[in-house]
C-alpha positions as CSV (number, residue, x, y, z in Angstrom):
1,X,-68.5,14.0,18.4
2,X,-67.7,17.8,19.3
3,X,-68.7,20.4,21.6
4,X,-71.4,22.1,21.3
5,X,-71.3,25.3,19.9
6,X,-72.6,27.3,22.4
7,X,-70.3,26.1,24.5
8,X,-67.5,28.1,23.0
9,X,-69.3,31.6,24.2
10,X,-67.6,33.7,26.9
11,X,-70.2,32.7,28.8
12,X,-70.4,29.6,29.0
13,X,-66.4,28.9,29.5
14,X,-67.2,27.7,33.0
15,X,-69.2,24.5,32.0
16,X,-66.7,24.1,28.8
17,X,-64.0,23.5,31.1
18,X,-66.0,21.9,33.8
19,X,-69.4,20.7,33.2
20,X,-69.4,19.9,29.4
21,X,-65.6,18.7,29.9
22,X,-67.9,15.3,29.4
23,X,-67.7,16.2,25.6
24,X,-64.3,16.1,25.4
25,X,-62.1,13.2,24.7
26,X,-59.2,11.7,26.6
27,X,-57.1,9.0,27.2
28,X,-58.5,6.2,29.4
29,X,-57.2,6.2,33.2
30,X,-55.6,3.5,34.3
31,X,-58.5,3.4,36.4
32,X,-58.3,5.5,39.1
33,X,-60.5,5.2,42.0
34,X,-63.5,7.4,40.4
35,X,-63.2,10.6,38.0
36,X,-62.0,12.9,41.1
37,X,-59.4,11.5,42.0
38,X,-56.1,12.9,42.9
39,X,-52.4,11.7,43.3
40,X,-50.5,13.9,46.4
41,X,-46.9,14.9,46.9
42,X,-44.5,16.5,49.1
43,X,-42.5,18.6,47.2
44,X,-41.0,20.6,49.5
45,X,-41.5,20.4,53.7
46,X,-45.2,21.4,54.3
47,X,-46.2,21.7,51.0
48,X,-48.3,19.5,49.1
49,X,-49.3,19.0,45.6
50,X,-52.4,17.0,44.0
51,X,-52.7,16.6,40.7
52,X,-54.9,14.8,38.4
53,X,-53.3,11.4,37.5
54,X,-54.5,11.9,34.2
55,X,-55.2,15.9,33.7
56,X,-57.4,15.6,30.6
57,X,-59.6,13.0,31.8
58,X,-62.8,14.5,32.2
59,X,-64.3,16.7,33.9
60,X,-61.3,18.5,33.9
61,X,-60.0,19.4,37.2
62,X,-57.5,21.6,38.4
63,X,-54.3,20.7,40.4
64,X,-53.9,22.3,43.9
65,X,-50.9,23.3,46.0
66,X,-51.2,23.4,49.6
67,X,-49.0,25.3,52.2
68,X,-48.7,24.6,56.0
69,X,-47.5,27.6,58.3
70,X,-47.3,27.6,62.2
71,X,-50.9,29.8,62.4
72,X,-52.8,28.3,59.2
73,X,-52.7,26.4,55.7
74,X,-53.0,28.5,52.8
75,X,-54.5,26.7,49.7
76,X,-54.0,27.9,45.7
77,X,-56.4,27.0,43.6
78,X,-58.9,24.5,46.1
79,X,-61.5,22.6,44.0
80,X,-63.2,23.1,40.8
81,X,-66.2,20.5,42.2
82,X,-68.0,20.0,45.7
83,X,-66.2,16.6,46.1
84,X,-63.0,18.2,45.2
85,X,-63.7,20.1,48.1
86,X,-64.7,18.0,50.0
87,X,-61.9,15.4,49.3
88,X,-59.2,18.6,50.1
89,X,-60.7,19.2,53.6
90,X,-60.0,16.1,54.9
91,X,-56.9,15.3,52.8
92,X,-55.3,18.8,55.3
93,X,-56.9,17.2,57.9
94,X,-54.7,14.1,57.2
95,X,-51.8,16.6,57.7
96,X,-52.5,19.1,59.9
97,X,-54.6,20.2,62.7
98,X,-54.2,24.1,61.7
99,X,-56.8,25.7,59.9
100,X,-57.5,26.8,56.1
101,X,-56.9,30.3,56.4
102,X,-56.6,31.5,52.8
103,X,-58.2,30.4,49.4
104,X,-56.2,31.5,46.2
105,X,-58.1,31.4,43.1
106,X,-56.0,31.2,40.5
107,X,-58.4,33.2,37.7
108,X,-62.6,32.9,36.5
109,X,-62.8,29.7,35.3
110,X,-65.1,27.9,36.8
111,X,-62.8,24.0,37.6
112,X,-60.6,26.5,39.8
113,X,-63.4,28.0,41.8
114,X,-66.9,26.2,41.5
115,X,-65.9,23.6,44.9
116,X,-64.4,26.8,47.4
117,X,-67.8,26.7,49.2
118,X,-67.4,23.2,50.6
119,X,-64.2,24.1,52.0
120,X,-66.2,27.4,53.5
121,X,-68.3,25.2,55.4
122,X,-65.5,23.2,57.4
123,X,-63.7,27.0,57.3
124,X,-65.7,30.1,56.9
125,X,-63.3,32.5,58.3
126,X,-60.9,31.7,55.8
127,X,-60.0,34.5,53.1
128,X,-61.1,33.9,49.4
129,X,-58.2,36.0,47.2
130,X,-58.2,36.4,43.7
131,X,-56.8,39.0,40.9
132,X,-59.5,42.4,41.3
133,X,-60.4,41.6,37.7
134,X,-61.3,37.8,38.5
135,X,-63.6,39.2,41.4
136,X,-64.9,41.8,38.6
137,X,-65.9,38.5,36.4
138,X,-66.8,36.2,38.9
139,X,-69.5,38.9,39.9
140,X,-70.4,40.0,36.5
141,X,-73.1,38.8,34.9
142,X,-71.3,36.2,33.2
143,X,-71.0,33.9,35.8
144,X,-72.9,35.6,38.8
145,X,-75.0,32.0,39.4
146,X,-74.3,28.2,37.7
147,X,-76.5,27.5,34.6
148,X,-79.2,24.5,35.4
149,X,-78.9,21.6,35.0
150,X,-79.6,20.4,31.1
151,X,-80.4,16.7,31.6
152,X,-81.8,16.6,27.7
153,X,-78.5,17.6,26.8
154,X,-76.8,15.0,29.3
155,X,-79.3,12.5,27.6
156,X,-78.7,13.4,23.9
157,X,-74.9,13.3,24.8
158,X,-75.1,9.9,26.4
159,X,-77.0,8.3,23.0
160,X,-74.2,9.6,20.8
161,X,-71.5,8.5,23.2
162,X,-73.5,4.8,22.9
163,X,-74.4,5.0,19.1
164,X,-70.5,5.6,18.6
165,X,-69.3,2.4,21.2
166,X,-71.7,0.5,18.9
167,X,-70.9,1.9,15.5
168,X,-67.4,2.3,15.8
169,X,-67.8,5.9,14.1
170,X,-68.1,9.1,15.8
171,X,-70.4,12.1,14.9
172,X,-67.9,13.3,12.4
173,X,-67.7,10.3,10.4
174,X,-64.2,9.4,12.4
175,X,-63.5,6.0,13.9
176,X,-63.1,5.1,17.3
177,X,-60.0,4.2,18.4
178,X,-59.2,1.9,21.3
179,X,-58.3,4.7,23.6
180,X,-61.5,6.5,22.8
181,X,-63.4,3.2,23.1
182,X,-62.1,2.4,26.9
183,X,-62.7,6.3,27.4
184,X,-66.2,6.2,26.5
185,X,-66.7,2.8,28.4
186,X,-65.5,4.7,31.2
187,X,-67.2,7.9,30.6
188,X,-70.7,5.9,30.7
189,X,-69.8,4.7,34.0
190,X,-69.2,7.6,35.3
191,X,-71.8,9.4,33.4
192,X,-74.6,10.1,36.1
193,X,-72.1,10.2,39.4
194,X,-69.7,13.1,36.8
195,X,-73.2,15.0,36.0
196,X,-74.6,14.9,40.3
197,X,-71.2,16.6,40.7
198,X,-71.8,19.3,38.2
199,X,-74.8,20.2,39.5
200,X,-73.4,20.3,43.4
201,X,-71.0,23.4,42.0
202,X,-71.7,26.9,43.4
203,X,-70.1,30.0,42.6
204,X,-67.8,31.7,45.6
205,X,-66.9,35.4,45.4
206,X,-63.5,36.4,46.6
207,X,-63.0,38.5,49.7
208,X,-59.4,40.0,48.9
209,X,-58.5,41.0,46.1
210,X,-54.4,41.9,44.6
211,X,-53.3,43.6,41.3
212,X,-49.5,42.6,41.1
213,X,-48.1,41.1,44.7
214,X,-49.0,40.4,47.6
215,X,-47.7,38.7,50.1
216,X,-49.3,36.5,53.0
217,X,-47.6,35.1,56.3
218,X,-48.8,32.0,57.6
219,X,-46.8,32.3,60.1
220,X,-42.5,30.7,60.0
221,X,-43.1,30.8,56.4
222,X,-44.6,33.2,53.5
223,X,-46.1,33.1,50.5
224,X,-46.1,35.7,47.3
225,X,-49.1,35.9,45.3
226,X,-48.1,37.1,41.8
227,X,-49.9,38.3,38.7
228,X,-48.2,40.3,35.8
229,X,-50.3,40.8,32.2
230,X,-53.2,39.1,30.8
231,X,-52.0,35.3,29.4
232,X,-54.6,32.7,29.6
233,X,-57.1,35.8,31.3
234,X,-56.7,39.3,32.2
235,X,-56.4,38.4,35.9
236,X,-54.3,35.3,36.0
237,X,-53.0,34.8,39.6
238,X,-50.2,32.8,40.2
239,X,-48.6,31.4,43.9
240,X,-44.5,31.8,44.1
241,X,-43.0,29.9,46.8
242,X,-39.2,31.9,47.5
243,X,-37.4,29.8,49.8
244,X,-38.6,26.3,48.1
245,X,-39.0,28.1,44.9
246,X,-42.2,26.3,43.9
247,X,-44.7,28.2,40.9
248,X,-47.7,27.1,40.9
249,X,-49.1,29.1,37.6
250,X,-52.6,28.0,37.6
251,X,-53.4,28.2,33.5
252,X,-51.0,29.7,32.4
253,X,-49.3,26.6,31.9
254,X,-51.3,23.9,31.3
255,X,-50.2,20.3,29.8
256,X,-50.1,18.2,27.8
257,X,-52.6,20.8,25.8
258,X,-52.6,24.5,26.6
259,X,-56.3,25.8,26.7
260,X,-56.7,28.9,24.4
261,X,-60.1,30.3,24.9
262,X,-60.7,34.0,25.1
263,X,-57.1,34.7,26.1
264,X,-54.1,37.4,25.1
265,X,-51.1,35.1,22.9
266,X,-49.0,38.0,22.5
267,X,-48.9,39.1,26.1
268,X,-49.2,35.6,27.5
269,X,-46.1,34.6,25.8
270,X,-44.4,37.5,27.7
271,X,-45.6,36.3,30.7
272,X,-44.1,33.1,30.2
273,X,-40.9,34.3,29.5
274,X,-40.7,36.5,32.5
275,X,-42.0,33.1,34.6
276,X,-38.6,31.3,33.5
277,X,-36.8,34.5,35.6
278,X,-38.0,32.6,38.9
279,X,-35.6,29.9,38.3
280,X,-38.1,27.7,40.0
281,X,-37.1,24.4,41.1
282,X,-40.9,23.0,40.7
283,X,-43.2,24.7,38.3
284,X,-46.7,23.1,39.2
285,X,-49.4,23.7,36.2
286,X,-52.6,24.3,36.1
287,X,-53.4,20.5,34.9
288,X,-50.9,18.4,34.1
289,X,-47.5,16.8,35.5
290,X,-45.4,19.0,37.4
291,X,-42.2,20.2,35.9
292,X,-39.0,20.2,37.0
293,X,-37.3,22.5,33.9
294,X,-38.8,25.2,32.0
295,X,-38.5,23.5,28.8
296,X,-42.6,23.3,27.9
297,X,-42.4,26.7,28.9
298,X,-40.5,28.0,26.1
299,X,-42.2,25.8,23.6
300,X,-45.9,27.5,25.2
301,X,-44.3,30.9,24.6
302,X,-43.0,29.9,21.1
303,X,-46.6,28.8,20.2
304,X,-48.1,32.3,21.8
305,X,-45.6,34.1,19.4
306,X,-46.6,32.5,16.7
307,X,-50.1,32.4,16.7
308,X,-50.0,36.0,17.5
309,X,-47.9,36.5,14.2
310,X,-49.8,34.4,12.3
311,X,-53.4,35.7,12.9
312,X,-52.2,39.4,13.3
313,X,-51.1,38.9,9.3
314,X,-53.9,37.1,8.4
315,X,-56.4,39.6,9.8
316,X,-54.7,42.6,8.8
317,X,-54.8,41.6,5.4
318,X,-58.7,41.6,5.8
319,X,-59.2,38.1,5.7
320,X,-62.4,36.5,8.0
321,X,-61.9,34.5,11.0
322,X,-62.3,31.2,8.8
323,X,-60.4,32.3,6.6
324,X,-57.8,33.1,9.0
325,X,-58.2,29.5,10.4
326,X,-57.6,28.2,6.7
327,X,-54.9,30.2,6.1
328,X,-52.7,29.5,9.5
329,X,-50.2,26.5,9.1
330,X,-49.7,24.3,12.8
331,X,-46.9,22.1,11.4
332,X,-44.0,24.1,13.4
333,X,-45.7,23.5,16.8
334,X,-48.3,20.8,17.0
335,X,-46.7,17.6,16.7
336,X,-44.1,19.3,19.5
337,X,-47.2,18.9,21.3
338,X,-49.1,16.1,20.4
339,X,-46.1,13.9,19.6
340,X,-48.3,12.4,16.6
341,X,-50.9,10.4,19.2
342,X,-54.6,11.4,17.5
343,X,-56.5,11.3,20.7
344,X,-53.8,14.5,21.7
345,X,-54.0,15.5,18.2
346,X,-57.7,15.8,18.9
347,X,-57.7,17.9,22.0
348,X,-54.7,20.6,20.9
349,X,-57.7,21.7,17.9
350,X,-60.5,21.5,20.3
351,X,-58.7,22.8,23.3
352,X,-56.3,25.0,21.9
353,X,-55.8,25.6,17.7
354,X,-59.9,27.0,17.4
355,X,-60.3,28.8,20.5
356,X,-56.5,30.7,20.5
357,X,-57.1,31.6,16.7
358,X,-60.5,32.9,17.6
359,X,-58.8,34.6,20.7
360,X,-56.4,36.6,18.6
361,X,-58.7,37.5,15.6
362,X,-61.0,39.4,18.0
363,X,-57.8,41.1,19.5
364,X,-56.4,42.1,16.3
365,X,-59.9,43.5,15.1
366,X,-60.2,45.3,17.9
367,X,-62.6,42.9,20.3
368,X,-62.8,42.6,23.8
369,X,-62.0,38.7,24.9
370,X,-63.8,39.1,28.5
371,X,-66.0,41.4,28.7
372,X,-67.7,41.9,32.2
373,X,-71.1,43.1,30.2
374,X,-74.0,40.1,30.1
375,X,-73.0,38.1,29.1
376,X,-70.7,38.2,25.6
377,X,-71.5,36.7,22.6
């Protein structure tokens, strides 16, 4: 099975990594309560983690920090999904009695943004802050409103999903393992519940908007919202904690697969490189574990490095964009990632090896990667 292919527009990058996150293949949970579920910590007095148990369990969904000051709660990066939402407004409630007073959104993508409104209901007066060029997108034609919902696709998708449990053999003539097989037990069973929540997203514009810092007090404690070059988008956002010196970097780190599409290698690896100079004690991803040393961190901006090498060559010398797939050679970097395991394997080409080589082609032949024109591609 793969996605499908006009799921890999610009345009459509929102349900990729959100809606049609269904398409993509993961590792079974040890089953957690339902598919939006969230583990929380305390990493640091007043502020609170949640992250997926499994981050590539779909639909993929984003990790969110929250802060506690004496006058309100400041949250980065809120809900992707209504119930996500939902499930954060009375997970503060469990903690606090203050208010949500700001909303961070970390960049466009639609599992970071698509849930703000339900938090809007329990706290309209609360501040929506983004990046000015993630507020650009987010009201750009692109992803001004959320597609409908396709239930012949949802219905085709569910047949192949069930031809393959009974086969054995997916789409592309592959066999299904025993972690795919408990996936797709799973993803039936959470098939229609996943696809009501799709449907419930809305999109929320920002009301603030920053270009490189700003900082916010909630009152005994503050927090710095940082961005510094395009990485995994032009306006990538990240939340930098001082005193507990907690990053939370949205996408720009994500693991255990980076996500590639539409994005800047070169200058993302930069950006990496300059996030080690935080010396942070907790570096909380996008999705995915949070770390407590930088060492993925070097390995993401290793990979940047060298696809930007790579592809630069390659399409300098004239060659096409499959061609220049062809022609690039993974075997210093993938296995660093997918530490052999197939079903990882699997998601570093869908997630990251197409999309990143596609990303750099159209930067080296002189293409925009997000344009705010209707929509691209």
């Amino acid at each position: 099975m793969s996605i499908p292919s006009d799921a890999m527009r610009i345009g459509r990058l929102p349900r990729l990594l959100a809606a049609a996150a269904v398409a993509l293949f993961a590792t079974p949970v040890a089953h957690a309560a339902d598919a939006f579920d969230m583990e929380w910590r305390e990493l640091a007095r007043d502020v609170w983690i949640g992250v997926r148990p499994v981050s590539y369990r779909s639909p993929v969904m984003t990790n969110t920090t929250v802060v506690i000051g004496e006058q309100g709660v400041f949250v980065f990066d809120a809900a992707g999904f209504a119930l996500q939402g939902e499930r954060l407004v009375s997970k503060v409630a469990e903690l606090t009695d203050k208010p949500i007073t700001h909303i961070a959104i970390s960049h466009w993508h639609g599992d970071h943004s698509m849930g703000v409104s339900r938090v809007l209901e329990s706290f309209p007066a609360a501040e929506v802050i983004s990046h000015e060029f993630t507020a650009r997108y987010i009201a750009s034609p692109n992803m001004d409103s959320v597609p409908p919902r396709d239930t012949k696709a949802e219905n085709e998708y569910r047949a192949r999903v069930e031809k393959a449990l009974a086969t054995g053999v997916r789409s592309d003539g592959t066999p299904v393992t025993p972690t795919m097989r408990a996936f797709y037990a799973d993803l039936l069973a959470d098939f229609d519940f996943v696809n009501e929540e799709v449907a419930r997203r809305q999109v929320t514009r920002p009301t603030r908007t920053m270009t490189d810092r700003l900082v916010i007090d909630l009152g005994g404690r503050s927090v710095e919202l940082r961005h510094i070059a395009p990485g995994n988008t032009k306006g990538d956002m990240f939340l930098w904690l001082p005193e507990e010196r907690i990053l939370a970097t949205g996408d720009i780190v994500v693991r255990p697969t980076p996500y590639g599409f539409f994005s800047y290698p070169r200058s993302w690896a930069a950006v990496l490189r300059e996030l080690k100079a935080f010396d942070a004690r907790y570096i909380v991803p996008g999705h995915g574990e949070v770390m407590t040393d930088t060492a993925y961190v070097d390995l993401l901006a290793e990979t940047m490095d060298f696809v930007a090498d790579q592809v630069e060559e390659q399409a300098k010398s004239g060659k096409s964009l499959d061609e220049t797939r062809a022609a690039v050679d993974w075997s210093p970097v993938e296995e660093r990632f997918t530490g052999g395991d197939s079903m990882l394997a699997l998601l570093f080409n869908i997630w990251f090896k197409t999309p990143i080589v596609e990303a750099q082609y159209n930067l080296s032949t002189g293409k925009d990667n997000e344009s705010l024109e209707a929509p691209a591609r």
